[in-house]
NUBATI-503270 format. One record per atom (N, C-alpha, C): x, z, y. Coordinates in steps of 0.05 Angstrom, whole numbers, plus 5000, padded with zeros to 4 digits. Atoms other than C-alpha are relative to their C-alpha. Layout:
BEGIN
XZY...
//
This chain:
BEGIN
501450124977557480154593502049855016498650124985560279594628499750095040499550004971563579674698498049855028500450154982559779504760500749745009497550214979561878864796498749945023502150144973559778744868500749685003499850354985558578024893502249975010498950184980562977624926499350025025501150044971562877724997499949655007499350274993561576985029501250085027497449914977568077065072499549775022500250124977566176455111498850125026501549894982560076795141501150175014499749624988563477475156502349895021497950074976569077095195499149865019501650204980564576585230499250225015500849744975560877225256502350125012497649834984567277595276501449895020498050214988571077005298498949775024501850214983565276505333501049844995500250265014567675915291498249974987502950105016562875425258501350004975498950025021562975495186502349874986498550165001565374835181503149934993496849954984572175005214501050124983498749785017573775635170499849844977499950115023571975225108501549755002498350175002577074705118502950115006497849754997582675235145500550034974498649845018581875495089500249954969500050195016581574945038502749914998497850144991587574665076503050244985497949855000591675285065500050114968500549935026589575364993502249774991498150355006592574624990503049995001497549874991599274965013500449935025499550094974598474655076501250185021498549844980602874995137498150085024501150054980599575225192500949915029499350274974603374795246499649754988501550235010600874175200498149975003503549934998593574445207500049895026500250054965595074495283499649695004499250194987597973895292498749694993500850215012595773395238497150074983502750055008588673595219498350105019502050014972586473745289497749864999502050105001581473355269497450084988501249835017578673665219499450155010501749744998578274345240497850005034500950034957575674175315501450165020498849934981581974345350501050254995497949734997584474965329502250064996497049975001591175175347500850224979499149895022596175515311498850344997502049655000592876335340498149964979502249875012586776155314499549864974499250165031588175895244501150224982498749795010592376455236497850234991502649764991586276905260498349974971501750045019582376605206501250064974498249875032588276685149498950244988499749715000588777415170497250174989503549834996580777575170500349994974501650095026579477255102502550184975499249775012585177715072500250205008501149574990582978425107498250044987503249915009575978255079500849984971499449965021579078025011501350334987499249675011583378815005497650245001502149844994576879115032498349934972501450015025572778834973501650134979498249915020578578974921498750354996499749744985578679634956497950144986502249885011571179824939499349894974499750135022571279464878501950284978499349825004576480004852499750255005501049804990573780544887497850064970502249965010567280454849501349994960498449915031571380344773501050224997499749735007573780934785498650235008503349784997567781354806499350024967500749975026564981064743501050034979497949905033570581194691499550275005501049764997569281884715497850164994503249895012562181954701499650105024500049884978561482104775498249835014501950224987557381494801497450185009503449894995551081714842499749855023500250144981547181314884500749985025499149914960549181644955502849834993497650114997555781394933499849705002500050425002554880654909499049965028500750074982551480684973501949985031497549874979557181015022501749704997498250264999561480454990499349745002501150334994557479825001499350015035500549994965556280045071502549985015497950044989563280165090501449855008498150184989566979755140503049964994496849945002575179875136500150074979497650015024579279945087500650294999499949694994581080725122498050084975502049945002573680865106500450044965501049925017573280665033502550144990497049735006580281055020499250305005500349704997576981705054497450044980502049925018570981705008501049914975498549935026575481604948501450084992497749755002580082044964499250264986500249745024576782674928500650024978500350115039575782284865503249974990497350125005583182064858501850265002498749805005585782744864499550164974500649835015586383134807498950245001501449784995584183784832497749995005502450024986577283874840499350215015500949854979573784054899497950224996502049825009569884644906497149935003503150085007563584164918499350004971501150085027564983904845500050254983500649775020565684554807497250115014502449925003559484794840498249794998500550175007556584124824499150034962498749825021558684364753498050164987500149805000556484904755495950045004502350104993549284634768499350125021500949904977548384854833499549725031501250284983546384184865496350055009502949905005538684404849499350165032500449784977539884964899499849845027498350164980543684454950497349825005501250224996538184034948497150125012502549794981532484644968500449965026499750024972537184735021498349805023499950294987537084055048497249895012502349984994529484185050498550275011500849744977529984815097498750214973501449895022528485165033502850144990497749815017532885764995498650014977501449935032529485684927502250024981498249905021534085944875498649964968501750035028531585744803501250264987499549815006532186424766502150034977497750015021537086184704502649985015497349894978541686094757500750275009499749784991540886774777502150224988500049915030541287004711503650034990496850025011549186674700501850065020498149984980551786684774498650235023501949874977551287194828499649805021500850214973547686934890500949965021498750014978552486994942502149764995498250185001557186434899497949734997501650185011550986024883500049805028501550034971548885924960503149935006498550034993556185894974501149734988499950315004557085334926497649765002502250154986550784964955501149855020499650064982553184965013502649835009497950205000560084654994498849644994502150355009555384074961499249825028500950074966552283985031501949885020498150044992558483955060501049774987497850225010561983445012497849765008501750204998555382945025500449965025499250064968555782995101502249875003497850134995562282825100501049794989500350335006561482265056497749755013502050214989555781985091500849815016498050194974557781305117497949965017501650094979550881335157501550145026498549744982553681905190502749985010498150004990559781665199501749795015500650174972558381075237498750005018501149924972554681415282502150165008497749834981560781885298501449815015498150204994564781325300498849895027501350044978560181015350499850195023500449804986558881595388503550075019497649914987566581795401501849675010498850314986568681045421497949975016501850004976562681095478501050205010499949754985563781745497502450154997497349795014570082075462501850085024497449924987576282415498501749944984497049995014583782285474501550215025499149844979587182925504503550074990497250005018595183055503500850285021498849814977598883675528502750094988497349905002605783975520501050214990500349805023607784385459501250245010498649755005609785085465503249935011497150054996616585185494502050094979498949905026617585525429500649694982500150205017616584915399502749745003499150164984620184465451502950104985497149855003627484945435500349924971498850205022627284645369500349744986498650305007628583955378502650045000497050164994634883645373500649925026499750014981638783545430499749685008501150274989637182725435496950014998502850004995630382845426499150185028499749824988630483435478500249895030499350234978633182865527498249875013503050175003626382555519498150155015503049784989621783145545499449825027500850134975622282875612498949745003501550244996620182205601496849994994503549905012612882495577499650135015500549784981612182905638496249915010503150094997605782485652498650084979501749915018602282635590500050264988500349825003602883325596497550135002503250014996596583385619498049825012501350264996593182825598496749944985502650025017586282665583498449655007501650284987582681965585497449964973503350095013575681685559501349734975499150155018578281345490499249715010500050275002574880685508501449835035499450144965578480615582503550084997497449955004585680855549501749735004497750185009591680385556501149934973498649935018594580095507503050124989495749885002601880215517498950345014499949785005598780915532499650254977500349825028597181055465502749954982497250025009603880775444501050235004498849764990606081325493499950314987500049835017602681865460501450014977498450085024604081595394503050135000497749914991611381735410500650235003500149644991611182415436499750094985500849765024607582735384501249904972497750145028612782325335502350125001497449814996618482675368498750235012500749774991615283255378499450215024500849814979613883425445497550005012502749974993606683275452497650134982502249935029600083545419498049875006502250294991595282935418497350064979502550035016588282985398497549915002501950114987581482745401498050325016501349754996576783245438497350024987502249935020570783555399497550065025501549984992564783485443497250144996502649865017558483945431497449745002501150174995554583325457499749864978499950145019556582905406498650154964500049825013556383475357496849934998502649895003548483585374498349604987499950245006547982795358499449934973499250075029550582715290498150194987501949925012546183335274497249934995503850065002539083055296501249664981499750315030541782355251500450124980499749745023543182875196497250014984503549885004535383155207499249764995501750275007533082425213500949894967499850155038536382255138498850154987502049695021532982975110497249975004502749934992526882855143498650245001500649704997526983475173499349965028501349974976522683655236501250295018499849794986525084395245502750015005497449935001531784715263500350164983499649895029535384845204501350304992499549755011535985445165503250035001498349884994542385835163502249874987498750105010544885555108500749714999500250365001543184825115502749935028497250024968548084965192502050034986497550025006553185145152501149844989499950295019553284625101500549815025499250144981552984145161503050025014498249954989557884425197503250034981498250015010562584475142500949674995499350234996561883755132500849825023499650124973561783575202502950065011497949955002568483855211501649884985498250195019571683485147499349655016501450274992567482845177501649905024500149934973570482935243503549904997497450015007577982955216500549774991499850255008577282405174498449765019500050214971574081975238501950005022497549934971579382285286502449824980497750025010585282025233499149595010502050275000580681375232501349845023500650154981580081235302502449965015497549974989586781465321501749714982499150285013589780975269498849735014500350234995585580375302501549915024499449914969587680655371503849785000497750115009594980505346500249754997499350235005593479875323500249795019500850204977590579535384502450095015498449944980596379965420502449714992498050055010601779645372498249684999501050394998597678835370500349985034498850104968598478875453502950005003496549975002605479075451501549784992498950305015606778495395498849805019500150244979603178005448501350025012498450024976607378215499502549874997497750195011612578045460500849774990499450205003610777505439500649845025499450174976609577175509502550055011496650054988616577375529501049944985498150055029620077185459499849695015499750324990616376465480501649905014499350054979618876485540503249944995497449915003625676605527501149844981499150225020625976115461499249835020500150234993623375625510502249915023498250014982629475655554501449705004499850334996631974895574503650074990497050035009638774825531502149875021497950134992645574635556502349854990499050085022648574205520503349825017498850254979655273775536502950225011496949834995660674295557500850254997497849805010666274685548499950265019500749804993664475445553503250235000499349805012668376025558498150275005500749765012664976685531502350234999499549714980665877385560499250184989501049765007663578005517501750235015497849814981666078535566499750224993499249735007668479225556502350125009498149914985672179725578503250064975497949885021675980145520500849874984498850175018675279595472500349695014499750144982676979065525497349774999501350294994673878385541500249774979499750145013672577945479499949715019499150254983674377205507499549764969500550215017671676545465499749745019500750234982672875835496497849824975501950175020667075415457499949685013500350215004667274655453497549865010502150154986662874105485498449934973501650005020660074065409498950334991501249725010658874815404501950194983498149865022664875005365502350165016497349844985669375625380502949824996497450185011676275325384503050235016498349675001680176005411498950255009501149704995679376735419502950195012499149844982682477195466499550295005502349775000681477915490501950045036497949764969683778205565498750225012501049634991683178955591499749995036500249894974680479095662501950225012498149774994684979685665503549795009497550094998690979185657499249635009501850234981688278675721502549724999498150265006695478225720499449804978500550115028695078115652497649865000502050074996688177955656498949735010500450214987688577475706501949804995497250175016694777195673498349784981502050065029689977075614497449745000501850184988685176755650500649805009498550224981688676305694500949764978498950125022692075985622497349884988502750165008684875875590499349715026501250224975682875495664500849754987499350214988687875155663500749694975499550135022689274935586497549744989502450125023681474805565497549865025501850134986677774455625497050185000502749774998672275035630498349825020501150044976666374795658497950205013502049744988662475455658500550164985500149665010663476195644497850154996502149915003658376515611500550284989499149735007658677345605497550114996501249855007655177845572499150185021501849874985649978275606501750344993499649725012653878945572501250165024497949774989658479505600502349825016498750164995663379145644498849745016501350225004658978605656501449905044500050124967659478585745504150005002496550025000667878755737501549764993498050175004669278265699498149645007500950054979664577775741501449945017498349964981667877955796502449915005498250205016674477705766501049814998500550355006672477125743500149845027501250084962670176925817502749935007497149944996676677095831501849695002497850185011679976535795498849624997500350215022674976055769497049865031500750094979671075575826497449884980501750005017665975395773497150104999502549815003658775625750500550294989500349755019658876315724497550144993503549845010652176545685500050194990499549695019650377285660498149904977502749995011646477255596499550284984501949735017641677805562501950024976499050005019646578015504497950144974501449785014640478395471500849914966500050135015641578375396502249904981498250174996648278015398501350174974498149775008652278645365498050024968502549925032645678725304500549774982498950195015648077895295502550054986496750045006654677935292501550194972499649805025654978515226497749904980501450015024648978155191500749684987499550215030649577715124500049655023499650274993647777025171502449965016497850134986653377015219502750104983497950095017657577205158501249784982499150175024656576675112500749765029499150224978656476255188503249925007495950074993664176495208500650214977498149845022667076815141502250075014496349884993673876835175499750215031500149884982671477135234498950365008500549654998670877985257497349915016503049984989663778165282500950005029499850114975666778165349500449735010500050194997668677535351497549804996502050155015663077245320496950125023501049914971659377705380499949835030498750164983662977355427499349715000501650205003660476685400497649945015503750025006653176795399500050065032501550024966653076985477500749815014499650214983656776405495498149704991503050195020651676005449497850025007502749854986645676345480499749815025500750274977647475915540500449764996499350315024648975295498497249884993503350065012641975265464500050314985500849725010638875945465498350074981501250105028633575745410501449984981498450125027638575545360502150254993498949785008641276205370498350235002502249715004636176765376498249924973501750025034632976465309502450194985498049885027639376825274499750345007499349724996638277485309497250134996502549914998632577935287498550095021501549964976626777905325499050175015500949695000625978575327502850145030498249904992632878655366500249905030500550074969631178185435498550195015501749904983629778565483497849965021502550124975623678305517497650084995502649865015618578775479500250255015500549654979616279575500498850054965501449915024615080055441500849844977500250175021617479495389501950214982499849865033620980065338498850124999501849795009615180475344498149784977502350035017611779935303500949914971498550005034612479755229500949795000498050254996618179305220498649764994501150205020614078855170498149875019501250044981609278765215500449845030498650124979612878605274502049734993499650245008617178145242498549814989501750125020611477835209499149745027500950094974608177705285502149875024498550124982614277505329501649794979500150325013615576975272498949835003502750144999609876675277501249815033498550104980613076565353502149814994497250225008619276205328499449834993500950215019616175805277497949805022500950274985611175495330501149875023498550024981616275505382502649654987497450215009622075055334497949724998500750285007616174585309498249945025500550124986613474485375502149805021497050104984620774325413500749694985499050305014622173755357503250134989497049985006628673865314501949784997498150215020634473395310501250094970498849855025635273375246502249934997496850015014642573105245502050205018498549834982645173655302498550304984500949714988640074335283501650174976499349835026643574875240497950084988501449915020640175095175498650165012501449734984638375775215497449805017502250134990633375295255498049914987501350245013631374765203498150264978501449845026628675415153497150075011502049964981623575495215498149804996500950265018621574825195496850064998502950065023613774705171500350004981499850015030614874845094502650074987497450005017622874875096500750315001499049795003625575445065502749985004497050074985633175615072500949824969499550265020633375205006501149755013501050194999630474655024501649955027497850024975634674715099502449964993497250055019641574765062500649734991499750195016639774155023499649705028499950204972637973715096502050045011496649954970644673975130501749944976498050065015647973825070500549714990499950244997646273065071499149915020499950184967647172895140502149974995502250024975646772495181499149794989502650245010640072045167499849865028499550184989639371485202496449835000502550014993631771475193497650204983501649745021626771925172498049924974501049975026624671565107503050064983499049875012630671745084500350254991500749815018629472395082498050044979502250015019624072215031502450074973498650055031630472104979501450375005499849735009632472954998497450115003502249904995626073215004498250064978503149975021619873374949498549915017502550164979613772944973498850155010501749824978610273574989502250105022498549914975616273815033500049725026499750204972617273135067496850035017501250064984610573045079498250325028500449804975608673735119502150185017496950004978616173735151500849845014499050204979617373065177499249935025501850094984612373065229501850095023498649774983617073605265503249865000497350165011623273265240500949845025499250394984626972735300502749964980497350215002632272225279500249795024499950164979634071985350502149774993498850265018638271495314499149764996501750255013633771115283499649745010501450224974631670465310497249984986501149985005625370615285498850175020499849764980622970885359498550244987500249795013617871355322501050214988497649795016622971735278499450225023499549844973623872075351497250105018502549874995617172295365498250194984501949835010611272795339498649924988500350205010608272245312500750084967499449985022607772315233499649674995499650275009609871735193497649944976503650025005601871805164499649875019502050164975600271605232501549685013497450294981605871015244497749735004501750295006600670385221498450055026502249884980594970765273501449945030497550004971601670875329500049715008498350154987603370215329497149795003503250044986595469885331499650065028501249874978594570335386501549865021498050074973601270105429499049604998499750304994600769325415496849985010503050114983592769305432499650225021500549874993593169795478497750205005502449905005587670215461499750275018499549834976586070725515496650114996503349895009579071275519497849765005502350194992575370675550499449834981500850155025576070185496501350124972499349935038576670695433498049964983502550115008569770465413500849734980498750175003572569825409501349884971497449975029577969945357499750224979500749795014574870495323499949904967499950205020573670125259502350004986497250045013580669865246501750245008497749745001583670495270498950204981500449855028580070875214500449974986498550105028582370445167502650094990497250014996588970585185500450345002500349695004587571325192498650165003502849845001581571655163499350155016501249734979582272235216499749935019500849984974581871825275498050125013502049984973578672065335502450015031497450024969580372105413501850115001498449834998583872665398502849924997498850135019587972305348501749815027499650274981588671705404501850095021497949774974591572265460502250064999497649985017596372495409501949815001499050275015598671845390502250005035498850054977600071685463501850215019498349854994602372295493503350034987497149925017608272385441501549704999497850164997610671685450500649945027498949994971610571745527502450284994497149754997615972405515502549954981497250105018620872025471502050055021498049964987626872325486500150265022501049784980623272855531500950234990499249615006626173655524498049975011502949854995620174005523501050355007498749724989624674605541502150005024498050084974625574595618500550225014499849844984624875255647503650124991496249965009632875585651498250405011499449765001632976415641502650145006496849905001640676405652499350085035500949854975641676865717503349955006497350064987648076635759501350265019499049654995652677255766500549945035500249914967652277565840501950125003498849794983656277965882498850314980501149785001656078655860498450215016501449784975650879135891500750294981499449765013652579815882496550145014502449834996646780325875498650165030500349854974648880765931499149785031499950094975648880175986496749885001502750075000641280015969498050105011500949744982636480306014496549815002501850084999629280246019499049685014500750164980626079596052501949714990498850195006631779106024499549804979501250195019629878525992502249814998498050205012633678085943498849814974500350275023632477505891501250124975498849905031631877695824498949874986501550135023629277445754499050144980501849785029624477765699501450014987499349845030627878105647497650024981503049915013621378325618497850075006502849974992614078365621498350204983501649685014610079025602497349955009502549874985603579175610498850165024500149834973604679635667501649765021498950154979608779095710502649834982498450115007614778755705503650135004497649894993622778875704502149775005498550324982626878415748503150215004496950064999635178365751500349905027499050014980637078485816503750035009496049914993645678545810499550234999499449715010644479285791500950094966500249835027645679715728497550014986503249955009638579775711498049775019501550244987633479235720498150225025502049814980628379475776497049954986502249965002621079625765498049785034501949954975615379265803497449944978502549925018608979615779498049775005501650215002603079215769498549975025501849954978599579455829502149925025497850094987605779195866500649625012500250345003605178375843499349905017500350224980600978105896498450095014501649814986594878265950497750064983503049945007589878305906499950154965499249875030588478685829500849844985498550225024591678445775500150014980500449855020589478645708502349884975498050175019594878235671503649905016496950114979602978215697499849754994499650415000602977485656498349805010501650274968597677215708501649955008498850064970603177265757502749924989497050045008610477255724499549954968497949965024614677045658502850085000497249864999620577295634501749675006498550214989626176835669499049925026501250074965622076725738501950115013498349984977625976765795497750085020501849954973622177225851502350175014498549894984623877555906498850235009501349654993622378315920501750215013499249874984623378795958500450304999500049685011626179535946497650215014501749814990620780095961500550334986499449725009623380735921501950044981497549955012630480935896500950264990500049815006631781445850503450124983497050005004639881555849501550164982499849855033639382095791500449894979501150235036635981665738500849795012500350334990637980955774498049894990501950124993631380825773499349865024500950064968628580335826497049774997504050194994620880125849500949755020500050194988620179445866497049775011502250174990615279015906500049675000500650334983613278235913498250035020502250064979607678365966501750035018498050004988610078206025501849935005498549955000615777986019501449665011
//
């Protein structure tokens, strides 16, 4: 007997409903991307086509149409292996055509896939389904050949496992729990045994106190936080919490009368039929609690990755400095002060080290760089040391001096890219680089450092690496091809960010510079690489002004129509005609495009500055309630924000802090790199913790 095969889901439909795109849209997405097309080419150059969708929701549409593709697979295999079994029965084929997630058809094929069988299937077996099925009709009828082979206390006992294994496969039943405990449910957390607690490790042990809030914690699953389920998450990962859902009799009495309504039963059920229930309702219950908890996670761990992303943006979008001669500061105490003067092209050209402990020397050290290499700005690491040797500097050097975020710096400087970058150089040195680079063009250097290692996220190792790097790529990649690359200045590490270029295909462009117009890159390129890379590509070189715009050289014949007749929304009517000729996809859109990107020739599209100009030292102790000082976002959480005030520890101002009125979002109000001004309200000289306010202020 040949294998089942279910249909084809039509994936358009199921994402149009999920998503509220017109078919249309998804069926050209996803034509385009069949085509190999990039999705910053979709964005940018078939805007027309899809009706405007950016690079989120392109992605959105990728992502859908392969969840629902593993989900079919999913029950697709499920059901081949039911039936290689000889196990197929309608309730089932039915459980699995109903089932939503992926979880779902995994927990109803999880019995089958074990080798052991359950004690439903040996009394299954054992023919005691017959019995199971009296039950089910408030009935104890025992057929008497049964009697005859088994006593009746295992007969009834394996009945009632039968009962049990159906309940708990029922996917009617188990989207009504599901429903039921996402309206109504509890998520409750409390604080394990002290017996329990005495056998952590002593860095985990360190931790208790930061879970002091969810010691006794209970909230209504659908009004939870998400960075509070992170929170849990955590705890009961290191072991000091016990997190669960709560078992409601409410709910409980629920799922039973949907039960009665599938039996078409009127009375309250016999003794045995409760237990059967209840045995299933218990397995049903576990496998929806693992369920719901897993989704709980997910949405915790997809807010988290937004958060990160909007500060990652933020932070790649920092306004470069290009043009002069740096020296770079990694400070330290025991292993002193790495020292790098870097070049008005970006290139280290000496390295140094001086010890705070040994201040002559130090300043000896310094004073010789001043005076040798024309410094026009000092740029120091955020680390250990960081206000000392600051302080210092001041001292000597009449100049700018900037702190920057080293997050990261130390994870570059030991991995494979900044080896094959400086072969000859020690990971410190090569440390030392990258922060004085950070203020150089901090884009061109946080592409080399995993994304996973900036600190401008909450929770980001609690989530799965793959994952996370999968999602704060996605950041980079629309971040490089929205900025514009030179391509005869960007290192490979940039150009692999590219629309299409791999580090191949990057190697092979940095390795025949410098172009002098961008059909030359047609002679390094494959036609499919040029053509869904160049669009991103500048050659400010060129005398070809386009080269240097966003502008694809598809659209040059259309560009240059548009500028000599000046074609504008009023008369696109007009020229509609010959500008289709010239490029099938016109529309206004097309026409906006065109014009916007040759009004920014030459325009940085990266103006905001994140660099924080080193202060005076504040020491902890001289800080006292009520004092207000100028700081800048570090990072943006879900609970508030964390601003760099010249202390050790950024300060806190909670969300309920921001401004006079609620605020259900910190990134209404701040990005990371804003400059506000707040005011201290609670100092905690133990932990150097400190609460901070903008109202007011």
């Amino acid at each position: 007997m040949s294998p089942t095969l279910l249909p084809t889901p039509n994936y358009t439909q199921i994402i149009s409903k999920a998503l509220d795109y017109r078919e249309s849209q998804i069926n050209i997405v996803l034509e385009l991307t069949a085509e190999g097309a990039t999705v910053p080419f979709i964005a940018r150059y078939r805007k027309e086509c899809t009706g405007n969708l950016d690079e989120t929701d392109i992605r959105a549409i990728i992502e859908l149409q392969t969840k629902e593709e593993n989900l079919y697979k999913a029950k697709q295999t499920a059901i081949n292996g039911i039936e290689e079994l000889g196990k197929m029965t309608p309730e089932f084929m039915a459980n699995i055509l109903a089932a939503k997630t992926l979880k779902e058809v995994e927990e109803l094929y999880k019995p089958y896939k074990s080798k052991k069988k359950t004690k439903a299937m040996i009394a299954i077996e054992k023919g005691f389904q017959v019995v199971a099925d009296a039950i089910k009709a408030n009935s104890l009828a025992i057929p008497e050949n049964l009697l005859t082979e088994f006593p009746r206390e295992e007969i009834i006992e394996g009945a009632i496992e039968i009962i049990g294994a159906e309940v708990s496969a029922n996917a009617n039943l188990r989207h009504s729990l599901i429903a039921e405990i996402n309206k109504s449910g509890d998520i409750s957390a409390s604080k394990k045994s002290d017996k329990m607690l005495d056998k952590l490790n002593t860095k985990d042990t360190e931790q208790i106190p930061k879970f002091a809030l969810y010691f006794e914690f209970r909230s209504r699953i659908n009004r939870i936080k998400p960075y509070q389920i992170l929170a849990l998450n955590r705890g009961e990962n290191l072991g000091i919490l016990n997190v669960k859902l709560e078992k409601d009799e409410m709910i409980l009495s629920l799922i039973r009368a949907a039960y009665r309504g599938i039996l078409g039963l009127k009375n309250a059920f016999i003794e045995e039929l409760e237990s059967g229930f209840k045995i299933g309702y218990d397995a049903l219950w576990s496998s929806v609690e693992n369920e719901i908890r897993g989704e709980l996670s997910e949405l915790g761990e997809d807010d988290s990755i937004k958060t990160f992303q909007t500060n990652l943006q933020a932070l790649l979008m920092t306004r470069p400095e290009y043009g002069k001669t740096i020296l770079a500061i990694d400070p330290g105490y025991r292993a002193g002060c790495k020292m790098c003067v870097i070049d008005s092209l970006g290139n280290p050209i000496l390295f140094d080290k001086m010890f705070l402990h040994e201040m002559e020397n130090a300043r000896a050290k310094l004073m010789n760089i001043f005076k040798k290499h024309s410094i026009d700005t000092v740029v120091v690491g955020n680390g250990t040391g960081c206000d000392e040797t600051c302080t210092l500097v001041a001292e000597l050097f009449s100049g700018d001096v900037f702190v920057v975020n080293e997050s990261g710096a130390s994870v570059y400087s030991a991995s494979p890219v900044a080896q094959e970058e400086f072969p000859d150089l020690d990971s410190l040195d090569r440390g030392t680089v990258s922060i004085g680079r950070r203020y150089i063009d901090p884009l061109s250097e946080l592409v080399k450092v995993p994304v996973g290692s900036i600190g401008v996220g909450m929770y980001q190792h609690d989530i799965a690496e793959k994952k996370l790097t999968e999602k704060l790529g996605y950041v980079v990649e629309d971040v490089v091809n929205q900025v514009g690359i030179n391509v005869n200045t960007a290192s490979i590490y940039v150009l692999q960010h590219i629309s299409w270029i791999d580090k191949r295909e990057a190697k092979k462009i940095y390795n025949h510079r410098p172009y002098k117009s961008r059909a030359i890159l047609q002679k390094t390129l494959s036609e499919k690489a040029y053509n869904l890379a160049i669009g991103f590509l500048r050659v400010p070189e060129s005398k070809e002004p386009l080269d240097n715009t966003d502008i694809h050289p598809d659209q040059y014949a259309l560009a240059k129509y548009i500028l000599e007749h000046t074609v504008n929304e009023d008369n696109f009517s007009e020229h509609a005609k010959e500008m289709i000729a010239l490029y099938p996809y016109t529309n206004r859109d097309t026409l906006n495009f065109i014009l916007q990107s040759y009004a920014e020739i030459g325009v940085e599209k990266r103006v905001n500055s994140t660099h924080t100009k080193a202060r005076k030292k504040v020491a902890m102790e001289d800080v006292k309630d009520g004092d207000v000082f100028d700081g800048v976002v570090r990072n943006v959480v879900a609970f508030g924000a964390f601003v760099d005030i010249g202390l050790k520890n950024d300060g806190l101002v909670h969300v309920s802090q921001m401004a006079d009125k609620f605020v259900s979002n910190p990134m209404d109000i701040v990005n990371v790199g804003d400059r506000v001004k707040v005011r201290v309200i609670g100092i905690d000289l133990k932990t150097g913790k400190i609460q901070l306010s903008m109202k007011e202020v």
